[in-house]
C-alpha positions, 0 to 999 in steps of 0.5 A: 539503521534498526532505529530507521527500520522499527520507525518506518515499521511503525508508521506503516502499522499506524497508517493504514490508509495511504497512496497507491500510483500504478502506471496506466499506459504511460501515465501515473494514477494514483489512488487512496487505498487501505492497507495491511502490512506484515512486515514491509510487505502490504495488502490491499483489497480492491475489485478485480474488475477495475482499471487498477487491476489491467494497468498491474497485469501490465505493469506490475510496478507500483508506489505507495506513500504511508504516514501524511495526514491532512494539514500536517506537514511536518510528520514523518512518512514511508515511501515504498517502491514494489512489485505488485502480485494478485492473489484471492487467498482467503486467509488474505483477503481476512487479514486484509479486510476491513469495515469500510469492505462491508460497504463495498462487497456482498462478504468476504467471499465475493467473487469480485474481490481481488488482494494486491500484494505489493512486495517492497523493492526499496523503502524509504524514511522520510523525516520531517518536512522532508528534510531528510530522507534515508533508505531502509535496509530490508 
């Protein structure tokens, strides 16, 4: 299983953009978001004003898929299912900060800048085409 863990831990530092899907009312959204990662652990900076952030105080329950890229079908990814919690830690919002962000906010001290810390409840590898998936132990 440790091969699985350092895989999947692998593709979640090599990809740091992926699929976010929360639930709004009753539906699934999903979005592209950056992503940090420590461990299985992610971050992503967004605005505390957006409809994102009401259907997570809702619902904290959330998806994340990380490793696809456009036109390649036979690349292994990670599926990760967590709980999502808030936070405006500085220390955070830097480590979780990236070029595009520059764009988006006046600074890292915007007040509008919310983290989404997404905890994971379970991981999964899926291998190629998805032919074969195996859950890994956290």
């Amino acid at each position: 299983m440790t091969d699985v863990k350092d895989k999947a831990l692998k593709i979640m530092s090599k990809n740091d953009v992926g699929v976010l899907a929360t639930v709004s009312g009753k539906k699934p959204i999903a979005r592209y978001m950056s992503f940090y990662s420590e461990e299985f652990v992610l971050y992503t900076v967004t605005d505390k004003r957006t409809e994102k952030v009401e259907d997570i105080e809702e619902n904290p329950h959330a998806f994340i898929l990380l490793g696809y890229e456009e036109g390649i079908l036979d690349k292994d990814y990670v599926e990760i299912e967590a709980t999502v919690s808030t936070t405006q830690d500085p220390e955070l919002i830097d480590r979780a900060w990236n070029d595009y962000m520059d764009d988006q906010y006046s600074g890292k001290d915007d007040p509008n800048i919310l983290v989404l810390k997404l905890s994971p409840v379970s991981v999964t590898m899926k291998e190629k085409k998805g032919e074969k998936s195996t859950p890994v132990e956290l």
